[in-house]
C-alpha positions as CSV (number, residue, x, y, z in Angstrom):
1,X,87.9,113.0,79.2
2,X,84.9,115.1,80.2
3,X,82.4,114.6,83.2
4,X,80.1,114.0,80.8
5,X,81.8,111.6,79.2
6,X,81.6,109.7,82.6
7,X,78.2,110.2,84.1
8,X,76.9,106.8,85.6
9,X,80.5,105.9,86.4
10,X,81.4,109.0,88.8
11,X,81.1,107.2,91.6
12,X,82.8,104.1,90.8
13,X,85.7,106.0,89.9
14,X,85.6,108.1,93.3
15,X,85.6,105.1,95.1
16,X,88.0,103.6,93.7
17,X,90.8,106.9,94.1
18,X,89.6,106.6,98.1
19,X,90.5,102.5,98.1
20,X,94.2,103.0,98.7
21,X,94.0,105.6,101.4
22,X,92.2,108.5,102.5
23,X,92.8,111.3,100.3
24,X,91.2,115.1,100.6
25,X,89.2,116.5,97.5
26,X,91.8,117.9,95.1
27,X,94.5,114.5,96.2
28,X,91.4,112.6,94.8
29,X,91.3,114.5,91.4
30,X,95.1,114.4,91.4
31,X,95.0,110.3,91.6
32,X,92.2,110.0,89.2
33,X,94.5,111.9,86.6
34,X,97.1,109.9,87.1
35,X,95.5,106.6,87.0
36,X,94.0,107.5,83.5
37,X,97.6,108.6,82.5
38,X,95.9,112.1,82.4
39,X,92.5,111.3,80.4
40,X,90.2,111.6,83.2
41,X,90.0,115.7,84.0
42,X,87.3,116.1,86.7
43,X,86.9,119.9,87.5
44,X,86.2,120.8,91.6
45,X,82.7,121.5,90.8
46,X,81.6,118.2,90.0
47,X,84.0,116.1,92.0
48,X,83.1,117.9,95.7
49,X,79.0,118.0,95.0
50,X,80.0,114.0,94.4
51,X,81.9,113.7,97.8
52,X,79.5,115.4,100.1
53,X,76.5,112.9,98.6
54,X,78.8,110.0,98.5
55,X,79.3,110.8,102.0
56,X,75.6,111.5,103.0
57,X,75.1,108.2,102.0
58,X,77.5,106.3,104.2
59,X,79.8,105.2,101.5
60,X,82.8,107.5,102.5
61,X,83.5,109.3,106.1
62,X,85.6,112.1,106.6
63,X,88.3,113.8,108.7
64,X,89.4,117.0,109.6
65,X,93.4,117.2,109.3
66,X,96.1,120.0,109.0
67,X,98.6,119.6,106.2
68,X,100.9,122.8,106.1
69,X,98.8,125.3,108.3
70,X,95.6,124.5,106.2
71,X,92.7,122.5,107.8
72,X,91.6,119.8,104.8
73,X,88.9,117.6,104.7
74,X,90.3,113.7,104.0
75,X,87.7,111.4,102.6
76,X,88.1,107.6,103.1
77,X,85.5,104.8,102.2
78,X,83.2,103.4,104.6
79,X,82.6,99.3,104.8
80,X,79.0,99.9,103.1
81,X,81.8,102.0,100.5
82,X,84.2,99.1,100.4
83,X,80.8,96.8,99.3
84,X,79.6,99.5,96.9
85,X,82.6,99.6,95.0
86,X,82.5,95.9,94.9
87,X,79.0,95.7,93.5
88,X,80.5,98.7,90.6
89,X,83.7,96.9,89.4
90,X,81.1,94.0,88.8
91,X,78.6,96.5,87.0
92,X,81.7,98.0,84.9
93,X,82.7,94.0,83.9
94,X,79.5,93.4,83.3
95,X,79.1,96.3,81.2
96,X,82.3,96.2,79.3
97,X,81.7,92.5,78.4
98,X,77.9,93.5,76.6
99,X,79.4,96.0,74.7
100,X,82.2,93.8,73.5
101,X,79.8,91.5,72.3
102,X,78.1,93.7,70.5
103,X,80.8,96.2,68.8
104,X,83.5,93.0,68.4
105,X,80.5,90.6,67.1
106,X,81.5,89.6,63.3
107,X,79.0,90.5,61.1
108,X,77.6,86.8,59.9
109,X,76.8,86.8,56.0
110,X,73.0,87.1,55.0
111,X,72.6,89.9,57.4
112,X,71.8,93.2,57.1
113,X,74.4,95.6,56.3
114,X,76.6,92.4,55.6
């Protein structure tokens, strides 16, 4: 699945690989892959851009740490984060229950296209 394919949900779904633990940039790509059983492909490009705002905007912090002789930065979500990804499961339910409605609705006789 393409970043285009997932544009209004971005940040939802980076939220939600920080929830567990503190991760750095590619570890968050990584658990994003393998929570869609390898659907979700989210290339650097988009997925840093996506941390540094997230972060500007007090939803995640970050951390300096050395893993193997390389400093990396670790992102991990902030309590206003914690909230935000609250408020965007409810969106998603919110969302996913409309559209079910709509594409899983029987079409009643005497409509159009019935």
């Amino acid at each position: 699945m393409r970043a285009e394919a997932l544009k209004g949900h971005l940040d939802g779904l980076l939220l939600a690989a920080l929830e567990g633990q503190p991760r750095h940039g590619y570890a968050v790509i990584q658990e994003l892959h393998a929570r869609s059983s390898g659907a979700v492909e989210l290339p650097t490009g988009t997925v840093y851009p996506a941390l540094h705002r997230l972060e500007r905007a007090g939803l995640l912090g970050s951390d300096w740490t050395r893993s193997g002789g390389r400093r990396r930065r670790v992102y991990f979500l902030t309590s206003a984060g914690r909230r935000a990804l609250g408020t965007e499961r409810d969106r998603w339910a919110e969302f996913v229950n409309v559209l079910g409605g709509v594409l899983n609705a029987p079409t009643l006789p005497g409509h159009v296209g019935a």
